[in-house]
Phi, psi and omega in degrees: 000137169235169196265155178226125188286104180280002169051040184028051149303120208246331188268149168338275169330285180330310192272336171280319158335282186292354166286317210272337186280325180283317156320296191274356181199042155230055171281009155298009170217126180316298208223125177212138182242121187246120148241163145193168187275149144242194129305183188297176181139135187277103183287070184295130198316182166306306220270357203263169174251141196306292197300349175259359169259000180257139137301113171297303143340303175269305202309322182314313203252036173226038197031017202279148172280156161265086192213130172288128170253178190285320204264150169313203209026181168001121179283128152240159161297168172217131155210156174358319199255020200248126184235163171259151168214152201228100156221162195256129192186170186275142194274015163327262220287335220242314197313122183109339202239110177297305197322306237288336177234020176263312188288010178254307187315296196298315193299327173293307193295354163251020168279313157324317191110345164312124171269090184252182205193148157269127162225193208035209170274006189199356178232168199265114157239138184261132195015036163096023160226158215285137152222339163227123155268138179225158143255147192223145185204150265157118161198139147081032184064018151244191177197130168268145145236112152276170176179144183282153156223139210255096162239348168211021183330136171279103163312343174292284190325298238278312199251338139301336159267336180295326196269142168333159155254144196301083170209190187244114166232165180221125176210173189256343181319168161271165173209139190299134172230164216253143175284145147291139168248162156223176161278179153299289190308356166273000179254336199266120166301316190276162143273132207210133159260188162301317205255009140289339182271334174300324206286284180323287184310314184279343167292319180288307180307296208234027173039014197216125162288001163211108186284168152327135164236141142276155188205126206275130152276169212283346191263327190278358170248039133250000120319328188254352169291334171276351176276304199308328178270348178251356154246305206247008164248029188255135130344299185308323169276301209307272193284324173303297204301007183287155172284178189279150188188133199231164213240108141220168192205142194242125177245170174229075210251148156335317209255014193124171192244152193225134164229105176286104182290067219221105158265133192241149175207128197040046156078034176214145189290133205245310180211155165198138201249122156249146163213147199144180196229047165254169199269092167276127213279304183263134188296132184267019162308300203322303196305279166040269198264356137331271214298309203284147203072013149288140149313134199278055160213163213281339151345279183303312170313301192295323166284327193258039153228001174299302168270020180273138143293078178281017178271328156295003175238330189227025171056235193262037166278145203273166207260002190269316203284303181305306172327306187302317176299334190277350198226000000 
């Protein structure tokens, strides 16, 4: 196995970039392990719809990224305090069997003084709460298993970009379901950071503080820089990739009652419905058919209303109140 140095890259897109190029084209090494930290940012399963697993509202106005990874389950958070670890190796012998890259994690983290334990099939717990989740993917007779470790995470942030927003959706997506978590570090007696426990895991792994490396080069991070623009930095993958999926939601204003219709498909609107009994200037097909072939996020709304008068479609419903129901 050799350790491969991500040169502390913290954004997101970037670091799911150097999993899928060390999967797909560094097949000449058996075995190779990747950590790295990110920034905030919401880690989405494959199969999920981006928009039902988010606050839109925190996600905006706290910059946290959005980005769809390869393997299934559950949208987790990422933040400073989160650190990942990656390894990449052939899915013969390995694929299914979590243990086989979990169970070095747990021997460290009970070296620590932590008591974790693996239970069910993939994830790590300390005195009965979550502190690590992993996913596994698979192409071409290799295979990634990843997996989070919680070590000084903020559990406020992390479950405020997690939770949905109260409005009514249906969909056939999966939807995450949440755990108690704890941090590590809530555990560790001594003081201890994050880039010591990277250290302790890479000392445990590899018997060694300064293991065998790959070492990416200036030619392979202009590979992963084009993996990262055509994927895990695309719209189109993060949000495009949603099953079809319909949103509706109801206000009760002084002016009247407003009801919102919105069926979405790869993250675009496809048809939208008003209904209600407020008073308007203008037939509101027009707004309608406005709309539809906007990208479904609040960015994109907010530009293709910018030059609208919505005071000609819904009279003294305030044009602040309407936005909200649609995002």
């Amino acid at each position: 196995m050799k350790y491969v140095s991500n040169q502390n890259v913290t954004d997101p897109s970037t670091n799911l970039a150097i999993e899928e190029f060390l999967l797909r084209y560094v097949t000449n090494e058996p075995e190779l392990l990747l950590f790295y930290v990110n920034e905030p940012s919401v880690i989405i399963g494959r199969n999920q719809n981006s928009v039902e697993e988010v606050d839109p509202t925190y996600i905006e106005e706290r910059g946290v990224h959005v980005v769809r990874r390869l393997s299934g389950g559950g949208a987790v958070y990422h933040d400073h305090g989160n650190l990942n670890f990656s390894y990449i190796s052939s899915a013969a012998e390995n694929l299914h069997n979590y243990s086989r890259f979990v169970d070095p994690v747990v021997q460290v983290l009970n070296e620590l003084g932590v008591s974790a334990e693996l239970k069910g099939k993939s994830d790590i717990f300390v005195d009965g709460k979550k502190v690590s989740g992993n996913a596994q993917y698979a192409s071409r007779g290799r295979m990634v298993s990843h997996g989070t470790i919680l070590f000084n995470t903020n559990v406020q942030h992390m479950m405020q970009a997690l939770n949905p927003r109260q409005v009514k959706i249906e969909s056939t997506a999966v939807q995450s379901v949440r755990n108690f978590v704890t941090n590590v570090q809530d555990h560790i007696k001594e003081s201890f950071t994050i880039g010591l426990l990277k250290q302790a895991l890479i000392r445990g792994i590899f018997g060694s503080d300064e293991p065998d490396e790959f070492v990416l080069t200036e030619s392979d991070w202009q590979e992963i820089e084009k993996l990262r623009e055509i994927r895990f930095g695309a719209w189109d993958w993060n949000y495009g990739r949603a099953p079809k999926f319909n949103i509706q939601n109801t206000g009760e204003f002084q002016a009247g009652k407003l009801d919102v219709r919105i069926n979405v498909e790869k993250g675009v609107i496809e048809s939208i419905r008003f209904f209600g009994t407020f008073a308007g200037l203008t037939e509101i097909e027009e707004l309608q058919s406005h709309l539809i072939g906007t990208r479904y996020d609040a960015p994109s709304l907010e530009a293709a209303l910018e030059s609208v008068n919505l005071r000609q479609y819904f009279g003294e419903i305030p044009p602040e109140e309407i936005k909200a129901l649609l995002v």
